[in-house]
C-alpha positions in Angstrom: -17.9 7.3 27.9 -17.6 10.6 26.4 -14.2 11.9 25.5 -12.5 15.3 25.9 -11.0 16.0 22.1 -8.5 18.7 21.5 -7.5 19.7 17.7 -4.6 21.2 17.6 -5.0 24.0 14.1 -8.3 24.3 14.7 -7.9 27.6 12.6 -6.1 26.2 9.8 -8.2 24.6 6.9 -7.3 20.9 7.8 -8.2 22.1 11.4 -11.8 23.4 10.5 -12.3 20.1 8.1 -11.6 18.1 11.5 -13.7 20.3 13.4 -17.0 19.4 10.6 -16.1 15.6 10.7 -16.4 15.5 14.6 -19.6 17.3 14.7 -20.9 14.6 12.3 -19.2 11.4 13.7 -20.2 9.0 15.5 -17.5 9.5 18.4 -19.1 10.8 21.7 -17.5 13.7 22.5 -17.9 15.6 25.9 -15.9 18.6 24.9 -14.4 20.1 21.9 -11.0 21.9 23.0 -10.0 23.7 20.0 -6.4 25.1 20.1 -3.7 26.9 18.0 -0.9 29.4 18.2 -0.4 32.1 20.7 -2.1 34.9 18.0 -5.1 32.5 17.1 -5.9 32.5 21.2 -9.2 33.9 21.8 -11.2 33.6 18.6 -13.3 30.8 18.3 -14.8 27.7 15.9 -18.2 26.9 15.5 -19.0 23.2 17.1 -22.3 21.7 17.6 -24.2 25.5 17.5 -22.1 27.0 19.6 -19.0 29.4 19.2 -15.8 27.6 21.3 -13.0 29.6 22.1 -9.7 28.6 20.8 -6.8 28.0 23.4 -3.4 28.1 23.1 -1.7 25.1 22.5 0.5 24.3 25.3 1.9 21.2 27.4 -0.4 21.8 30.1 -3.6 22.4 27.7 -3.5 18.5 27.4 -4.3 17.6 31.1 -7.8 16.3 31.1 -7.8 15.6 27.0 -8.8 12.2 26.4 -8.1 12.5 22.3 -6.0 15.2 20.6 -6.2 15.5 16.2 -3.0 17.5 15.7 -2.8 19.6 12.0 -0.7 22.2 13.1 2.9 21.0 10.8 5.8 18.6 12.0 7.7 21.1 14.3 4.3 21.7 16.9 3.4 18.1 16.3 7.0 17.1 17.4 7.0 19.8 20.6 3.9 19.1 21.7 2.1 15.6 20.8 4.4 13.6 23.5 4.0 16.2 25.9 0.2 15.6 24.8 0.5 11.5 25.4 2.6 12.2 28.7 -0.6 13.6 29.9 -2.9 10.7 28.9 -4.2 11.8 25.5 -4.5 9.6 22.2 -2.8 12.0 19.8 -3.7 11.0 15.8 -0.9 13.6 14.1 -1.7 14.4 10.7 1.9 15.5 9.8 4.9 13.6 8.4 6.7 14.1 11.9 6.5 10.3 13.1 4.6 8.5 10.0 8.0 6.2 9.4 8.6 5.7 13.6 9.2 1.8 13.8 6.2 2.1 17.2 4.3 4.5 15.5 1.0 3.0 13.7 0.5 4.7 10.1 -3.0 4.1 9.8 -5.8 4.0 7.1 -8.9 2.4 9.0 -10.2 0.4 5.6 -6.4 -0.5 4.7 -4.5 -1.6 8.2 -6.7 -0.7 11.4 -5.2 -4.0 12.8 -2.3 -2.1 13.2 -3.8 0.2 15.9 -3.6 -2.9 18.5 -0.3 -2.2 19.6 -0.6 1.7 19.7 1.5 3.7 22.8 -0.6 6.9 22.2 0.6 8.3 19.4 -0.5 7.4 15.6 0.2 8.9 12.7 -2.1 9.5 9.8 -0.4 9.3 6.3 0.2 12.0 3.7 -3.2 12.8 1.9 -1.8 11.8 -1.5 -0.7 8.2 -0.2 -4.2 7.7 1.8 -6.2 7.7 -1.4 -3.9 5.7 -3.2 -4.0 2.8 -1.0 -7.4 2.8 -0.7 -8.2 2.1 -4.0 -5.7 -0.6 -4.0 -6.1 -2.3 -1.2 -8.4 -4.4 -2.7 -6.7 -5.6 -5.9 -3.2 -6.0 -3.6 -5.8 -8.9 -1.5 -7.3 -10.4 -4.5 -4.6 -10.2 -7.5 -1.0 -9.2 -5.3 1.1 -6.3 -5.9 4.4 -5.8 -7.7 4.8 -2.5 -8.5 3.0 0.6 -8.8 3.5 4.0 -10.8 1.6 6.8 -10.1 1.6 10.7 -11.0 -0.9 13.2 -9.2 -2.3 16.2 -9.8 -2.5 17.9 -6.4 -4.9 20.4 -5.1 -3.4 23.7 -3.5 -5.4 23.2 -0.2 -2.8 20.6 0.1 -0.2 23.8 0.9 -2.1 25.5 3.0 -4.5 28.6 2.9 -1.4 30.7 1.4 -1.7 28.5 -1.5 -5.3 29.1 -2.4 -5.1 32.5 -1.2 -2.3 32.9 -4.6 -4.3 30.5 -6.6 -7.5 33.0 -6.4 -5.7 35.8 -6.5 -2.8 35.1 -9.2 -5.8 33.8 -11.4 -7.7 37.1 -10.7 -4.5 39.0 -12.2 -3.8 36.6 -14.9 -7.7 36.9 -16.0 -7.3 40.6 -15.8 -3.6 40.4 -18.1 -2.3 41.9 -15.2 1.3 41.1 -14.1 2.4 40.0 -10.4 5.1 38.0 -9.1 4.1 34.3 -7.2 5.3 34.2 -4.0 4.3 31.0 -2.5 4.3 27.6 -4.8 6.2 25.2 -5.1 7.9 25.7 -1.2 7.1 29.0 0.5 10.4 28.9 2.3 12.3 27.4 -0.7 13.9 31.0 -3.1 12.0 29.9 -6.6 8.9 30.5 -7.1 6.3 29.7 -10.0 2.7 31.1 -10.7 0.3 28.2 -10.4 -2.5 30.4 -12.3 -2.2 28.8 -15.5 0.0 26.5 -14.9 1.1 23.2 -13.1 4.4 23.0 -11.1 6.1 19.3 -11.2 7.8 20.3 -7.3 5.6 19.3 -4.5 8.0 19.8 -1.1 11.8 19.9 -1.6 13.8 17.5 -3.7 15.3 14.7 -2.5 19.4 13.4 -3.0 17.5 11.1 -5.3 16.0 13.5 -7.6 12.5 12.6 -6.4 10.6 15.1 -4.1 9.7 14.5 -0.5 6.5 14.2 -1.4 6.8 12.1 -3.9 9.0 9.7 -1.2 6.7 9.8 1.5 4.1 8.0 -1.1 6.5 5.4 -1.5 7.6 4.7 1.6 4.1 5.5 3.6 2.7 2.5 1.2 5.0 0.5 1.6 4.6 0.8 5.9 0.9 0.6 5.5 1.0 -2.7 3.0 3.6 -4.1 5.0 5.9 -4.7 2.4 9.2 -2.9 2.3 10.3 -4.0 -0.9 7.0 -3.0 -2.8 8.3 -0.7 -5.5 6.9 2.4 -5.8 7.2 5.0 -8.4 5.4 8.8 -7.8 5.7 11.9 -9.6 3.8 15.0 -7.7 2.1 18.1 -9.6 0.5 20.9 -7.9 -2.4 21.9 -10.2 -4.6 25.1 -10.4 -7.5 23.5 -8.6 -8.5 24.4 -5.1 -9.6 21.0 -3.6 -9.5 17.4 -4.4 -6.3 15.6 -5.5 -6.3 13.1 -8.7 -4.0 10.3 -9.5 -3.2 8.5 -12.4 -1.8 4.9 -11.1 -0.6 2.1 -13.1 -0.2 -1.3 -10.9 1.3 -4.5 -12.0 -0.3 -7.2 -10.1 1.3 -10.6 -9.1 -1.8 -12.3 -11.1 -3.3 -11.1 -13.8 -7.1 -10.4 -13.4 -9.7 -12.9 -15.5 -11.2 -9.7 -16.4 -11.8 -6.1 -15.9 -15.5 -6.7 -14.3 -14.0 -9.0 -12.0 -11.2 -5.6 -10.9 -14.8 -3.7 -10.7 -16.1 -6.0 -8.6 -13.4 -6.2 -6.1 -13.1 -1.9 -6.1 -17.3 -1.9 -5.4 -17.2 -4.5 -2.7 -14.3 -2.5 -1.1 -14.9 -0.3 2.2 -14.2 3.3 1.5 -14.5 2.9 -2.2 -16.9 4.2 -5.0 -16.6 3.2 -8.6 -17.8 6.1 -11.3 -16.6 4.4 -14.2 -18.6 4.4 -17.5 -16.8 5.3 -20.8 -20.2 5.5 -23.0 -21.9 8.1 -20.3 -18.2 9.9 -19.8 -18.6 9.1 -16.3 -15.3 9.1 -14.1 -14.8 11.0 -10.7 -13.1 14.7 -10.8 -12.2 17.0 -7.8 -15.5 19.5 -7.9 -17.8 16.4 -8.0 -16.5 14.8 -4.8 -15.8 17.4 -2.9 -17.0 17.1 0.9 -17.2 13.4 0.0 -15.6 10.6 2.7 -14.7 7.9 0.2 -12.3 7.6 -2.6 -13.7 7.8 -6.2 -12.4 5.0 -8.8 -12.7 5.3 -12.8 -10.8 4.8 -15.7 -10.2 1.6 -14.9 -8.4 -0.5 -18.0 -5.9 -3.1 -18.7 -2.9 -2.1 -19.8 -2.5 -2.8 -23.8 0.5 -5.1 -23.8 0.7 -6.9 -20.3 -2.3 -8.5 -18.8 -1.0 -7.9 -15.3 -1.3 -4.2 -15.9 -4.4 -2.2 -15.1 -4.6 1.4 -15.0 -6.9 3.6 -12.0 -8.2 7.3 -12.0 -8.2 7.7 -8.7 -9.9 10.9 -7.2 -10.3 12.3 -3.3 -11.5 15.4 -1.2 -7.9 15.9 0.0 -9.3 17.9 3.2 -11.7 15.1 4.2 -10.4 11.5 3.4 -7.4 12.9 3.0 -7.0 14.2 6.5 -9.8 15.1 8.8 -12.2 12.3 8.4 -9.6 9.5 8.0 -8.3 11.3 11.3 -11.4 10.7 12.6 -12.1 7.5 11.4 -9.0 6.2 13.5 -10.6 7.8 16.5 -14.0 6.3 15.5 -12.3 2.6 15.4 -9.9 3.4 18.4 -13.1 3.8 20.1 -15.1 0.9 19.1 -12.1 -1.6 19.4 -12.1 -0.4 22.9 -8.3 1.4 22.5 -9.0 5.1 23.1 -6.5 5.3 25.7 -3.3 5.3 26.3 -1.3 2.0 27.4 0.2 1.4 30.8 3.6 1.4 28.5 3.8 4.8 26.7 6.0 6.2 29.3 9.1 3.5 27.7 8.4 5.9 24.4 
């Protein structure tokens, strides 16, 4: 069977990125369906050699779709993707809109695909930062346990949106040039305070919590705890937006249940993960950073230590294209498995939703 795939921001940068991974998955696709806003109708996305006309998205786009990729924010993905599902499309939302839903799958294929068995329709695909994270440490929560993790990232601006690396190119043109301008977008375009990010690094990613923690930085915690399974994990995340275009990098400290018999046998259990690549050699200075995996798939593993004083405690550099595994292609990889588990369609039940 091939399918009749929609992505909904097909103009937007995660849009195009899901665009590239369906021309080179292995998912048979019939049609590409490309839609967007109401302005972005009529120009079109390159797919498979040919120029595809964008369509607005709109309830009655979705009759006929068989798949729908939605990167278009939380407010279309709530209008739209059950309108999407009503129609008999698998919808795989990249936005935060239904990530914590009790009946809504959060998926990372090498992490929890089991948890697609009992989709209705909709899944969710987690927040980019979280997706990388778990990943990496998947493998050392099978072998060694998990008690608690701590992690700080240092965030690309693609993660923000074109605006974002529109101001990071330009406000780093100006700041070259010791020419003045005022930042308009970063950390929250529709928050009132605004910082340069030419220069500099911004400790706000999304607004700030009751708790004193960002949304971001909650969504990490509570995304990994959904996808582990474990509600009383505990979770610790501090969010920077850096001056880099693409590719986020995390510093992550884990205490395990058991403490590992050595730091080759950690290595071992990152290189026999799926999903996983290990770049970790002190004497050669080799460890993974943004510009070097770029356009990659997998997540990028180095630094990798125990900590000084407790044996429990290892520490991860842990480094992703935040445009590819951190949305499109792990968008696409739930497609890929949906499809070869045989559940690329939407159950007889979705209409109790």
């Amino acid at each position: 069977m091939a399918y009749r795939v929609a992505v909904v921001g097909a103009t937007g940068a995660v849009g195009e990125a899901m665009i590239a991974e369906l021309e080179r998955s292995t998912l048979p696709i019939a049609e590409l369906v490309p839609m967007a806003s109401a302005r972005s109708a009529g120009k079109t996305v390159a797919f498979r050699g040919a120029e595809v006309p964008v369509v607005e998205a709109t309830p009655e786009a979705f009759s006929g779709i068989d798949l729908a990729l939605f990167s278009a924010g939380g407010q279309t993905s709530r209008a739209l993707a059950p309108e999407a599902v009503r129609r008999g499309a698998v919808v795989v939302d990249n936005s935060s809109a239904f990530r914590l839903e009790d009946r809504v799958p959060l998926v990372v294929p090498e992490v929890n695909a089991e948890a697609l068995t009992d989709h209705r329709g909709l899944i969710a695909n987690p927040n980019c930062s979280t997706i990388q994270m778990v990943v990496a440490l998947a493998p050392l929560r099978e072998r060694y346990g998990l008690r608690r993790i701590v992690v700080s990232t240092y965030q690309a601006v693609s993660g923000a949106g074109r605006r974002a690396v529109d101001a990071l190119r330009f406000e780093s043109g100006r700041w070259l040039e010791g020419e003045g301008f005022v930042p308009e977008v970063l950390p929250v375009a529709t928050l009132p305070v605004k910082y340069p990010i030419a220069d500099n690094v911004i400790p706000q990613i999304d607004r700030f919590e009751p708790n004193g923690f960002t949304f971001e930085e909650m969504k990490m915690v509570r995304e990994t705890q959904k996808i582990f399974g474990d509600p009383a994990l505990e979770v610790a995340a501090t969010c920077v937006r850096v001056p880099v275009t693409v590719g986020h990098s995390e510093a992550v400290t884990v205490e395990l249940e058991e403490a590992p018999a050595s730091m080759e046998d950690v290595i071992e259990a990152l290189r026999a993960a799926p999903g996983v690549v290990v770049w970790d050699d002190p004497t050669a200075q080799r460890y993974p950073t943004p510009m070097l995996v770029r356009g990659e798939r997998d997540v990028y593993v180095g630094r990798i230590r125990r900590d000084l004083f407790r044996p429990n405690v290892v520490h991860l550099w842990v480094v992703a294209d935040n445009l590819v595994k951190g949305a499109a292609w792990n968008a696409v990889q739930i497609a890929e498995t949906l499809e070869e588990k045989g559940l690329l369609r939407v159950p007889a039940t979705e209409g109790d939703r």
